[in-house]
LOKETOR-186409 format. One line per field, with one value per residue (C-alpha): residue in three letters; x, y, z. Coordinates in Angstrom, 3 decimals, always signed. Example, Ala and Ser with C-alpha at 12.3 -4.5 7.8 and 13.67 -1.06 7.14 Angstrom:
2
residuo ALA;SER
c1 +12.300;+13.670
c2 -4.500;-1.060
c3 +7.800;+7.140
This chain:
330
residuo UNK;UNK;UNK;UNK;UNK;UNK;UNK;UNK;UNK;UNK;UNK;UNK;UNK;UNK;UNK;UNK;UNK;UNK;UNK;UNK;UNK;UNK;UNK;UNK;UNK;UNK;UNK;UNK;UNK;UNK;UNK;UNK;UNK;UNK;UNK;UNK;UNK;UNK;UNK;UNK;UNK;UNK;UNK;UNK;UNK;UNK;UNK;UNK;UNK;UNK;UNK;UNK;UNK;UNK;UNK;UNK;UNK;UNK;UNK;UNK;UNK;UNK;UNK;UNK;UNK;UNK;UNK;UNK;UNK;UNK;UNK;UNK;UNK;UNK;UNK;UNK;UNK;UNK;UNK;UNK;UNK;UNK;UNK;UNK;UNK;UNK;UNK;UNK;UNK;UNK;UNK;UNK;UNK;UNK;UNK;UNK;UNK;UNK;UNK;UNK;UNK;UNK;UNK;UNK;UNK;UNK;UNK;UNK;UNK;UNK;UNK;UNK;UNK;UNK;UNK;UNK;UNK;UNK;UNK;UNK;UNK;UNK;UNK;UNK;UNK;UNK;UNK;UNK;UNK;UNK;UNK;UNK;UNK;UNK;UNK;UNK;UNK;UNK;UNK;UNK;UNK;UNK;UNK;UNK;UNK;UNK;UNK;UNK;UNK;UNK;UNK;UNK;UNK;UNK;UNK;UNK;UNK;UNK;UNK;UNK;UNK;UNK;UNK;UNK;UNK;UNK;UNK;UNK;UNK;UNK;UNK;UNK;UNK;UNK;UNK;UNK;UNK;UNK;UNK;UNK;UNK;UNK;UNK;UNK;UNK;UNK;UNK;UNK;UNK;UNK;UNK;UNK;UNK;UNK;UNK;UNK;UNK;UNK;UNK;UNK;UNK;UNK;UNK;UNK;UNK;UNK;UNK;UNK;UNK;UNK;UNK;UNK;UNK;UNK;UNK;UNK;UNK;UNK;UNK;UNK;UNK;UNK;UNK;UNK;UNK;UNK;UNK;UNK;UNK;UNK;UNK;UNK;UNK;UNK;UNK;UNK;UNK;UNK;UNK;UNK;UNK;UNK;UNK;UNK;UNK;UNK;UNK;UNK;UNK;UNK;UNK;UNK;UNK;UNK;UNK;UNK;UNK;UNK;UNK;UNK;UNK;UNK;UNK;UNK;UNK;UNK;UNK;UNK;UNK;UNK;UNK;UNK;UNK;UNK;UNK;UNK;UNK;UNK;UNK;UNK;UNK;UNK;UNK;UNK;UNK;UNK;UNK;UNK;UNK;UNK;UNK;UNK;UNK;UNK;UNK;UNK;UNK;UNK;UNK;UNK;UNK;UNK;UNK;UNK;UNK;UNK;UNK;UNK;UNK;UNK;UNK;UNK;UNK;UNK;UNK;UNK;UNK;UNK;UNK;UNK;UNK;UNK;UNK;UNK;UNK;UNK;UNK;UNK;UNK;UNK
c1 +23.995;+22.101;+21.503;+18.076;+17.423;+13.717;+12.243;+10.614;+11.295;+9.482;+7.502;+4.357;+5.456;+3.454;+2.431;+3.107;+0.417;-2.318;-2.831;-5.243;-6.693;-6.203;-9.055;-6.874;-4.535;-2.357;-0.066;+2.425;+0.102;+1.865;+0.055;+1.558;+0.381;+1.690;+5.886;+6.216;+5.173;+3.874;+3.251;+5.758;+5.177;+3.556;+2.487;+0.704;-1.519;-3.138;-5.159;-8.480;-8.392;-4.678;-4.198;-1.327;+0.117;+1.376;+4.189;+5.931;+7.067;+4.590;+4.957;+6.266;+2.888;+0.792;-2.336;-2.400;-2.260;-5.380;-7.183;-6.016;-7.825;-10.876;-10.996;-11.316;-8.264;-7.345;-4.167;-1.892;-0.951;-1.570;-4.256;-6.248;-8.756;-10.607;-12.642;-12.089;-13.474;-11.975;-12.798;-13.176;-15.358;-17.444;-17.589;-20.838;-19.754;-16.325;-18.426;-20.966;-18.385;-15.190;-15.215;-12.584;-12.790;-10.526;-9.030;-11.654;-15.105;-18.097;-21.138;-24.258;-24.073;-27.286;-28.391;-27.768;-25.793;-28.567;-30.183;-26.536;-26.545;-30.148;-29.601;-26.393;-28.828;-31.236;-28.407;-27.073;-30.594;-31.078;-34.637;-37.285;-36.246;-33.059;-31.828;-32.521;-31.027;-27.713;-27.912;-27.956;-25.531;-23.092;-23.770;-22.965;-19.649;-18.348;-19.641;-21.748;-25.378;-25.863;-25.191;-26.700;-29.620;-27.142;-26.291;-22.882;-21.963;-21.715;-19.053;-15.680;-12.716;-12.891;-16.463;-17.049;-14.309;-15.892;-19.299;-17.394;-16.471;-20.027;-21.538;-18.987;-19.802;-23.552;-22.833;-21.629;-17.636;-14.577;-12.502;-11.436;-8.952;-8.455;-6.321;-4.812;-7.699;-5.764;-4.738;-5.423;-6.657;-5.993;-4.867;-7.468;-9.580;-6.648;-6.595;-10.110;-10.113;-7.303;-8.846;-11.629;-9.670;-8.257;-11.339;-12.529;-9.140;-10.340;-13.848;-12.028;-12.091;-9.302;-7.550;-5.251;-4.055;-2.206;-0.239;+2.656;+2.683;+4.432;+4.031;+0.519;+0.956;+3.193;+1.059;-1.983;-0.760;+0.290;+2.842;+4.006;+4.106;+7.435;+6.813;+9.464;+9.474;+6.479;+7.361;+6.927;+10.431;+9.704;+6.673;+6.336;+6.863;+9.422;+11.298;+11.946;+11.847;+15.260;+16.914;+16.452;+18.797;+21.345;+20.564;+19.813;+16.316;+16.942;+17.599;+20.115;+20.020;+23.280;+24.104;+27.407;+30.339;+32.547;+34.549;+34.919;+32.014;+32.531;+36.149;+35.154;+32.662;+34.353;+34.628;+30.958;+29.048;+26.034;+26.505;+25.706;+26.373;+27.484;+26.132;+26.453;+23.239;+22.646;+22.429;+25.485;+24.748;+24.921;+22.169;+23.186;+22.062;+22.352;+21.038;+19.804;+19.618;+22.609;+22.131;+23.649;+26.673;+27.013;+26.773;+29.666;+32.029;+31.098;+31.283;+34.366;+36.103;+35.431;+32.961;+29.967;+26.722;+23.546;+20.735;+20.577;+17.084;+16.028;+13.437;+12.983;+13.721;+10.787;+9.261;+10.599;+14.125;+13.696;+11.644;+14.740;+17.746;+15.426;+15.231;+19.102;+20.034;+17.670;+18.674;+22.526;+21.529;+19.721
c2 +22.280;+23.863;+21.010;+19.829;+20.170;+19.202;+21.193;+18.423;+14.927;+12.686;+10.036;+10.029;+11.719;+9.788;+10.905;+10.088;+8.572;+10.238;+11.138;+10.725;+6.984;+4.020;+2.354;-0.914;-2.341;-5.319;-5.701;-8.802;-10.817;-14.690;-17.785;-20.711;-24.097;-26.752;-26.157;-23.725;-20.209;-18.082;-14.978;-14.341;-11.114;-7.973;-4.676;-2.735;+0.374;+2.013;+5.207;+7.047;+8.176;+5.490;+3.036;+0.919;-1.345;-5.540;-6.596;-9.120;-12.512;-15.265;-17.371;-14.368;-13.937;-10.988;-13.794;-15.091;-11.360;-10.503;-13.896;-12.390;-9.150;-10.396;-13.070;-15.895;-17.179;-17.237;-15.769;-18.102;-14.669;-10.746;-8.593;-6.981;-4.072;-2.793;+0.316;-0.603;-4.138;-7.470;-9.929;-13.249;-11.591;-8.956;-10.679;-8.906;-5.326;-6.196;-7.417;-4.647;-2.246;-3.838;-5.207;-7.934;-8.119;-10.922;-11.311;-13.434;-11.573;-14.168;-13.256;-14.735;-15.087;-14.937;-12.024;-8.511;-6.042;-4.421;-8.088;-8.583;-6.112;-6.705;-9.785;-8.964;-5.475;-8.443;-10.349;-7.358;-6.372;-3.082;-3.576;-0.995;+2.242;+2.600;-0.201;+1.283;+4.290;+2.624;+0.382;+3.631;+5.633;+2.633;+2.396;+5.713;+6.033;+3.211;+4.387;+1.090;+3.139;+2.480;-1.451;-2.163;-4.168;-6.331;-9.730;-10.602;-12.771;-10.622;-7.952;-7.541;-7.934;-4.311;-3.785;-6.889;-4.979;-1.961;-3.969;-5.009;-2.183;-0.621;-4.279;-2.501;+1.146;+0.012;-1.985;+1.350;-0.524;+1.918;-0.443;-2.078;-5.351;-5.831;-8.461;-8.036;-5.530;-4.563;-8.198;-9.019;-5.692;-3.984;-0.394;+2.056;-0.347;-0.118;+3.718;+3.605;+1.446;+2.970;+6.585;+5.142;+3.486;+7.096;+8.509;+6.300;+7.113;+10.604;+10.140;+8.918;+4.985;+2.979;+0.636;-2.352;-3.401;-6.018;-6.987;-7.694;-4.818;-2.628;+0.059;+0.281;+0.155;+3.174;+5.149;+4.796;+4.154;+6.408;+3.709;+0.264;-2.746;-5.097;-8.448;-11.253;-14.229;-13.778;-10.323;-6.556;-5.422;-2.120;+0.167;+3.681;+5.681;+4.264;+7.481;+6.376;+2.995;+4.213;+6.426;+3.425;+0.703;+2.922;+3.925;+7.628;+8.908;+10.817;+8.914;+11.530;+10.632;+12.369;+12.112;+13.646;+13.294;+11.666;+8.791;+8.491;+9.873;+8.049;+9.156;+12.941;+13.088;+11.046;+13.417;+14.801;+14.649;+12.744;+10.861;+7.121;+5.392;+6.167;+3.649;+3.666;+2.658;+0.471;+3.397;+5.115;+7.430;+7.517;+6.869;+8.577;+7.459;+10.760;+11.542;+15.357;+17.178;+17.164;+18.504;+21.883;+20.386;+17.901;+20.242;+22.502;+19.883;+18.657;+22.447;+22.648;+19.935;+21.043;+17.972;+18.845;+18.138;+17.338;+15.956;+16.521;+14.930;+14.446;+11.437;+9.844;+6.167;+3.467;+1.354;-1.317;-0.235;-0.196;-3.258;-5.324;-3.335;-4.666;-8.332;-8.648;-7.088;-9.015;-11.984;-11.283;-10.366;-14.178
c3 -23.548;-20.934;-18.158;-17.436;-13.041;-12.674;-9.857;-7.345;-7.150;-9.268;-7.472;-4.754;-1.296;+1.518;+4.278;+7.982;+10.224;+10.806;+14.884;+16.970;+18.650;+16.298;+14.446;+14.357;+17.227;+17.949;+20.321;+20.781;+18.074;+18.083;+15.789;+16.496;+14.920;+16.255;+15.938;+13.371;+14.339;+11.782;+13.155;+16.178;+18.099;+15.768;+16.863;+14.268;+15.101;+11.997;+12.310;+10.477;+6.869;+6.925;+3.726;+4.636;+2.721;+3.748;+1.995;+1.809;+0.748;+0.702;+3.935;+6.165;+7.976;+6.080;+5.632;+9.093;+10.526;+8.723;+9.935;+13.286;+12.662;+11.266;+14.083;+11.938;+13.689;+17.503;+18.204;+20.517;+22.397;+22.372;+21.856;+18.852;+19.126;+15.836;+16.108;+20.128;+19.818;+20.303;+17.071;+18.715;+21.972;+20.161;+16.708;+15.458;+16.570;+14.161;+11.374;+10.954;+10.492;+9.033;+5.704;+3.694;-0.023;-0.927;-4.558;-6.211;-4.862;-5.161;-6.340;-7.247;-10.877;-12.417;-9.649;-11.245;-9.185;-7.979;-6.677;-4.820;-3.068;-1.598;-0.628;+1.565;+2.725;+4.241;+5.862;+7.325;+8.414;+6.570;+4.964;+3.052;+2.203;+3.968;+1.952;-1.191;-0.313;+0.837;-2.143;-4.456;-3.010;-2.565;-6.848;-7.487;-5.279;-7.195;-10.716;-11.758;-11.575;-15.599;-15.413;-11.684;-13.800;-15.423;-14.153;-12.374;-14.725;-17.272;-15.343;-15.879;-12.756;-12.220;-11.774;-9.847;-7.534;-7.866;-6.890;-4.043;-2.438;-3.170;-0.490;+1.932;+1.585;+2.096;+5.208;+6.160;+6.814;+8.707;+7.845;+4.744;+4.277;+0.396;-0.847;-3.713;-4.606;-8.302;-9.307;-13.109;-14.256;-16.763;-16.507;-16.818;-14.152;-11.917;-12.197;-11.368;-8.457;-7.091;-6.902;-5.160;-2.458;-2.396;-1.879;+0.857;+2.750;+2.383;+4.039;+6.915;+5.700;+7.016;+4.524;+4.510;+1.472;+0.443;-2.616;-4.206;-6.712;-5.177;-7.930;-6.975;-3.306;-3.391;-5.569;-3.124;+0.362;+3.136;+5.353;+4.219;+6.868;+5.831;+6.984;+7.141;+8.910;+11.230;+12.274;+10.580;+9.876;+9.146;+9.103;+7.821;+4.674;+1.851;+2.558;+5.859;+4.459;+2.345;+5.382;+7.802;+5.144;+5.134;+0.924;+0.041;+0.335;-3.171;-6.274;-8.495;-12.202;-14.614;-17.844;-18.089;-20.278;-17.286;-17.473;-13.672;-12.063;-8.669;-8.574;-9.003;-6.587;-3.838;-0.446;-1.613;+1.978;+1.720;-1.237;-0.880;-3.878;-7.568;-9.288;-13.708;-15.554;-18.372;-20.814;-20.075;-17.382;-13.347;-10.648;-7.818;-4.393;-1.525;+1.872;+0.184;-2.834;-3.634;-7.696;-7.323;-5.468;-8.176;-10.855;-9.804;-9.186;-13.246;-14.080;-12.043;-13.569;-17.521;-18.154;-20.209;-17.884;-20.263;-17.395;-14.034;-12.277;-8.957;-7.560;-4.483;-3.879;-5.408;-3.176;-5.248;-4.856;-0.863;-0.545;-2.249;-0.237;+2.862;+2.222;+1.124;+4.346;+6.235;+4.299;+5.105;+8.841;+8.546
């Protein structure tokens, strides 16, 4: 049988950060209360156009950083600069242009979408026509045009979402902290909400996001922030992510008629770890591409080779080699 070599990796390739000045900046960020500290030292910069994801376990700081950022907490030391504003000094410069949408968005109930938004265009002092212009636009971008007479109570998870990202697109926000933005919906709303967070990214929006489903962070965001214990362990893309624990950036999956695998491909250079699967066949964990390699020492050795495929390393798969060494290193 003629093996199967798939011609890219499977996954979503992210992208480095972007350059150019950042929109967000911390430097030596500490929150003590009391005792315990919960955040102790962070330096984050994130850029234009960026969606980065927080991760992390609960407890190891992600929360109290965004408090930080918003300025809805003092830090007990460092510095944070959003769109070149301090939080806590220049509070109303922050708030017109940075936005938080937390996982349960409130709404008034018996307002319709259309009445919501209004109200928080007369807060934000945007009145007569450039209100309803804002209010508009903000309903198509988000797709809820067709229901904007309905009330609120009457909406789904993933349109009150959807609703409010559209209060933050008409408060004209450059920066966007969701929490837990995709958190009880159901599939095709996560789809949706996802490729608008994509677009906004693309207009130049930057995002924070975070969540503890990973599968959805990797599928939308260009770096990941690891936090443990107060501090951010690691930021940047999961395949740097993978090269920085030591494991192989590229995930090789075999299904091959060998009884030793690991034994016949020991002295292959960059190979990680042979690992066998719960159906029989090998995952294969290598600094490169190693599939052509791999396949002539199978041909080589007489043993019928049936799949050969290439991925990179989940987020998922990263995220735990990360804790257990940083819970060994503990």
């Amino acid at each position: 049988m003629t093996p199967e070599l798939s011609s890219r990796p499977k996954g979503t390739a992210i992208a480095a950060a972007p350059a150019g000045p950042p929109v967000i900046e911390a430097r030596g960020l500490v929150k003590r209360y009391g005792a315990a500290v919960a955040v102790a030292g962070i330096d984050l910069e994130v850029g234009a156009g960026e969606v980065v994801g927080l991760l992390g376990p609960n407890g190891a700081g992600k929360t109290t950083t965004i408090l930080m950022l918003l300025g809805l907490t003092e830090a007990s030391a460092g510095q944070v600069r959003i769109l070149g504003h301090d939080p806590l000094r220049e509070p109303l410069a922050v708030k017109r242009r940075v936005g938080y949408l937390p996982d349960q968005v409130g709404f008034y109930e018996a307002m319709t979408a259309r009445e919501n938004l209004a109200y928080t265009a007369r807060l934000a002092g945007i009145d007569g026509s450039e209100a309803a212009r804002r209010i508009l636009a903000a309903l198509e971008r988000v797709r809820l045009v067709e229901v904007a007479g309905r009330r609120v109570s009457t909406f789904s998870r993933g349109m009150r979402q959807r609703l409010g990202i559209a209060e933050l697109l008409m408060r004209d926000c450059r920066v966007v902290i969701l929490d837990e933005p995709t958190s009880g919906l159901d599939p095709q709303s996560t789809r949706e909400l996802l490729a608008l967070i994509r677009s906004l990214a693309a207009d130049g929006m930057t995002v924070l996001l975070s969540s503890h489903m990973l599968d959805v962070v990797e599928t939308v965001c260009t770096r990941v922030a690891l936090f443990n214990r107060g501090r951010i362990g690691f930021i940047g893309t999961v395949e740097a992510l993978a090269a920085r624990i030591g494991g192989g950036v590229y995930v090789i999956e075999v299904e091959a008629d060998a009884g030793d695998l690991p034994a016949l491909l020991s002295g292959l250079d960059g190979i990680e770890a042979v690992i066998p699967t719960a159906h029989g066949g090998w995952q294969i964990e290598a600094r490169a591409d190693l599939r052509a390699a791999i396949a002539r020492r199978l041909v080589e050795a007489g043993i019928a080779l049936h799949t050969l495929d290439l991925r990179r390393v989940r987020l998922d798969e990263a995220y735990g080699r990360f804790f257990e060494e940083a819970d060994r290193d503990a």
